[in-house]
C-alpha positions in Angstrom: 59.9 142.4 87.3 63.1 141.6 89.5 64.3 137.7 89.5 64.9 136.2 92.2 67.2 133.2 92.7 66.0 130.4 94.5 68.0 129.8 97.5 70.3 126.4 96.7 68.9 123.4 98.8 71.8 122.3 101.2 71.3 118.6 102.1 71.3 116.9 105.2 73.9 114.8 106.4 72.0 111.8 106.0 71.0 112.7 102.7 74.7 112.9 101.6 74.7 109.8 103.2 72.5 108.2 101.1 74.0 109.7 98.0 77.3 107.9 99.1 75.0 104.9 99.4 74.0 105.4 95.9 77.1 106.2 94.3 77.9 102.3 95.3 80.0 102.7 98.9 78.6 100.2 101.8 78.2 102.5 104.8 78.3 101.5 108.4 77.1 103.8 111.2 79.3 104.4 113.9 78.2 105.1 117.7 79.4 108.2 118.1 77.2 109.8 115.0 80.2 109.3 112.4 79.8 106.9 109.7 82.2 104.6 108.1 82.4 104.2 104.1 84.3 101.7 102.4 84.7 100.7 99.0 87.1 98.5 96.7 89.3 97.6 100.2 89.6 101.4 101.3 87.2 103.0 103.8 87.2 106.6 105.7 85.0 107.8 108.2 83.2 110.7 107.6 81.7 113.2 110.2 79.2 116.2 110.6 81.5 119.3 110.9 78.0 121.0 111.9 75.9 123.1 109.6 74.9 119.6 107.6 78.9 119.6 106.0 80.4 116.3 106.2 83.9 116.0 106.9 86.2 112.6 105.9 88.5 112.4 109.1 90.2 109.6 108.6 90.8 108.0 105.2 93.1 104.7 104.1 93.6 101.6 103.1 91.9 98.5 105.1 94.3 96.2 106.7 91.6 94.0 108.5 89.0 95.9 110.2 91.2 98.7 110.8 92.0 101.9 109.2 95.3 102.0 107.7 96.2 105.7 107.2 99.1 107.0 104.8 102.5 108.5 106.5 105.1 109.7 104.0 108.7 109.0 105.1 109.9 111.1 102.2 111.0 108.2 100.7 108.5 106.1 100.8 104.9 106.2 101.4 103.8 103.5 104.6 100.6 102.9 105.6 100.6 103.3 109.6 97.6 101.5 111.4 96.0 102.5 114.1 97.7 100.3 116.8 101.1 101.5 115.5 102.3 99.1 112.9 104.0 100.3 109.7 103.3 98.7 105.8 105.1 100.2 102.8 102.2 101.1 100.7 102.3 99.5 97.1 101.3 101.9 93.7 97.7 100.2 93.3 97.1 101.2 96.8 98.2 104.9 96.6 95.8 105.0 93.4 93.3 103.7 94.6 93.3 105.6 97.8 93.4 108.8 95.8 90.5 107.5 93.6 88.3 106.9 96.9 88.7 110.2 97.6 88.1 111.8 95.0 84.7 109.4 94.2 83.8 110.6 98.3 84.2 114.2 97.3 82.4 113.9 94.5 79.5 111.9 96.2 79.5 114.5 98.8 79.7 117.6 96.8 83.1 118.7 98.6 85.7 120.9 96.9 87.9 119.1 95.4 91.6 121.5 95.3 94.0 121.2 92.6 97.3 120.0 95.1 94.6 117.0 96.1 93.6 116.2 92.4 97.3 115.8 91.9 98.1 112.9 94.0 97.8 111.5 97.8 98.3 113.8 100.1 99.1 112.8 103.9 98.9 115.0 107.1 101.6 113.2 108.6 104.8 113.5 107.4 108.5 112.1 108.7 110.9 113.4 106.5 113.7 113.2 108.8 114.4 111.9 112.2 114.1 115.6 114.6 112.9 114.6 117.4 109.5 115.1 118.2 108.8 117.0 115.3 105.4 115.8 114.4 103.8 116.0 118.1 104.5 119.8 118.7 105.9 119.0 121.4 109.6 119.2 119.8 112.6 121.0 122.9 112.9 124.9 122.3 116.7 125.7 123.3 115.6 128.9 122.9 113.3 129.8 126.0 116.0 128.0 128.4 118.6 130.6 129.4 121.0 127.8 130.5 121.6 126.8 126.7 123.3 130.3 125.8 126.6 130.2 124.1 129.2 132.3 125.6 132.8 132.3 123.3 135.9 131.6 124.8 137.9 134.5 126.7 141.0 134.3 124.7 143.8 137.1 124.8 143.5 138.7 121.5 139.6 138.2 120.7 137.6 140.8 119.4 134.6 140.1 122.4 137.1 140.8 125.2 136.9 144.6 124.3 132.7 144.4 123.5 132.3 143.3 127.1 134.1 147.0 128.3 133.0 149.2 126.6 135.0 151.8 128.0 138.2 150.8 127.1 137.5 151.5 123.4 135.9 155.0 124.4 139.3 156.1 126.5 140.6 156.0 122.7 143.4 153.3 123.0 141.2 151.0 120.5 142.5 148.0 122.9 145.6 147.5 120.9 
């Protein structure tokens, strides 16, 4: 009399792999367990977050055998490699880039979110020139008590009669 639903077979990481091998991407295992996927001159490398879900960790363009990954400098969109050199990314690149992922989603059975079907995204940004701002590791002024700003003592200035504050109790309101 009751239904029951058949639990939904989750599969294996190498089974997603072959699916991406099916869905026409040339694979390349890694040594460390992660796998490398390219396709059309723009790879990722894709990893088991655990419980059999694959995760892409890295995804960009190829600039030789390396990696190129996308940093937006607000006004343009570069493509940073992993030994530190910068190349302004071109239109057919950022397209095709955001068509790789979406294909590896798909291949994968990932979530695909609407702000990522939109465009590229990037996780690393420099939008302007603070320093440190991307590393975390950016000064706080704050925690130093060195960096406080104490106003000038000047004869008529409304902070000489704050600092007593019994001058404005005796009830000649400083003047």
């Amino acid at each position: 009399m009751f239904f029951r639903r058949g639990r939904p077979k989750i599969p294996t990481f190498s089974e997603r792999i072959d699916l991406l091998r099916q869905a026409g991407f040339a694979t390349e295992n890694l040594p460390d367990g992660r796998v490398k996927i390219s396709k059309h001159g723009v790879a990722a490398i894709v990893g088991d977050e655990g419980k059999n879900q694959p995760a892409i960790e890295k995804a960009g363009v190829l600039v030789g055998s390396q990696i190129a990954t996308l940093l937006s400098a607000g006004y343009q969109m570069f493509l940073e490699t992993p030994d530190g050199k910068r190349i302004p990314a071109t239109a057919e690149e950022l397209k095709a880039l955001h068509e790789f992922e979406e294909d590896v989603k798909e291949a994968l059975g990932l979530e695909s979110l609407y702000n990522t079907s939109l465009g590229t995204t990037t996780p690393k940004h420099m939008y302007d020139r603070v320093y440190k701002r991307d590393t975390g590791q950016q000064p706080k002024p704050w925690l130093t008590k060195n960096n406080r700003f104490v106003p000038p003592d000047t004869k008529e200035s409304a902070h000489a009669y704050a600092q007593v504050p019994g001058d404005l109790e005796k009830g000649d309101g400083g003047v």
